[in-house]
C-alpha positions, 0 to 999 in steps of 0.5 A: 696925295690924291687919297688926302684930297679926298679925304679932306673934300669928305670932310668939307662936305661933311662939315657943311651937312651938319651946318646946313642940316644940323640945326633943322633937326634940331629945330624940328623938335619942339623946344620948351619955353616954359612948363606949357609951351613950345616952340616949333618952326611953324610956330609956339604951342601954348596951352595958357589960353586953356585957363587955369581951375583948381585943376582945370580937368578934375577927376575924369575917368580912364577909356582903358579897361580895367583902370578904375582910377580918376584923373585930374590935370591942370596946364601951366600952373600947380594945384593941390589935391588930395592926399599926396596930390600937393603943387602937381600937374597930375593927379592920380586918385581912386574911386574912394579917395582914400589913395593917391599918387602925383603923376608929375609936378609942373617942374617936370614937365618935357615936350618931345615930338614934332610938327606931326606929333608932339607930346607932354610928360610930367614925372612923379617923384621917388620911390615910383616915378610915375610917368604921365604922357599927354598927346597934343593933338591940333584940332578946329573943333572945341577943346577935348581933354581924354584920359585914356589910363595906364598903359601897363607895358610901359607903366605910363598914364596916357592923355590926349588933348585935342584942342585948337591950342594944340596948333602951332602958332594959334591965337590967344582965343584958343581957348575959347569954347565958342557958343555956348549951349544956350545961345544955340537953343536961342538960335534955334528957337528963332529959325523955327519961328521965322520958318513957322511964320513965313511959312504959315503966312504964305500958305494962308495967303496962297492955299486959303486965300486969307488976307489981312491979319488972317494970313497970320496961322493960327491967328486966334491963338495969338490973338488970345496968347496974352489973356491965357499968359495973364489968367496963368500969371494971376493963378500963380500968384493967388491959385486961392483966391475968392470968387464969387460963386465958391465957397470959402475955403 
């Protein structure tokens, strides 16, 4: 008697492990919503604010030596390439187009992983089933997209995409590439010119003892500035022109 009221107290505490347990382990895996997306308990990993091109990442370079291959990819949505590349997410090509192969249409696409490290697999279709692997990995910094090549031990293509789109529960601006390079230059350019001004007028004023209009640096340039801007404007646009004292031409 003893021995069965052990017995079912075990089984109890068993069916209550699984109960409370069981689904956290479950729900630890991220679980696909659709062909780019997720979900985690701290939340969906969507890759559709990345966009869409025609692919999006387009015959890249493999890292790995001695892969010579290019490689293109495209998140959420089916792109048609070259050759046997038609309505895949990745494509594999040689250098000289002239062989290629689908690494994995969007149909195919799995996630596995999770809150530490969470992947996305595609594979390819019969006879050679090419696999392809892409490591999500969440990052603050703008969007990076590695081919890293085959791994010839296991006959898989690795990927690694760092990207804040990789993070659980990011916004729909995680795809955003932030400022753009010009818009730095811009920044720049003004920082510089607002460091040379308050500092040329402060040494004018304080070491040479300049006042008014003088305590502008280098006032004499910029006094002339628009002369030289109009002489070099009407160059431009009659270097011939006739003067008085030549010759024509």
């Amino acid at each position: 008697m003893k021995l069965g009221g052990l017995i079912w107290k075990g089984f109890h505490l068993s069916l209550l492990f699984v109960l409370l347990v069981g689904p956290n382990i479950v729900s630890s895996q991220c679980q696909k919503i659709n062909s780019c997306s997720c979900r985690l308990p701290t939340g969906v990993i969507d890759l559709s604010p990345l966009g869409s091109g025609n692919p999006l990442y387009k015959d890249l370079k493999a890292t790995q030596f001695p892969d010579d291959f290019l490689y293109s990819w495209n998140p959420c949505k089916p792109f048609t390439g070259e050759g046997s590349c038609t309505d895949v997410a990745v494509c594999q090509k040689s250098t000289d187009g002239q062989t290629t192969y689908s690494l994995g249409s969007q149909d195919s696409a799995a996630f596995a992983g999770d809150n530490t490290t969470v992947t996305l697999g595609y594979t390819g279709p019969a006879p050679d089933n090419r696999q392809s692997v892409i490591a999500l990995t969440c990052t603050s910094g703008a969007t990076q997209f590695t081919v890293l090549g085959e791994d010839t031990s296991a006959s898989v293509y690795k990927f690694e995409l760092k990207s804040p789109c990789a993070c659980p529960g990011s916004s729909g601006s995680c795809g955003s590439s932030g400022i753009s390079g010009g818009w730095i230059f811009v920044i720049i350019l003004v920082v510089v010119l607002v460091v040379y001004l308050v500092g040329g007028v402060l040494f004018m004023s304080l070491v040479k003892k300049a006042s008014g209009a003088e305590r502008i640096p280098n006032v004499e340039f910029w006094k002339d500035l628009p002369v030289l801007v109009k002489d070099g404007a009407v160059l431009v646009i009659s270097p011939c022109r006739k003067e008085g004292k030549y010759d024509s031409i």
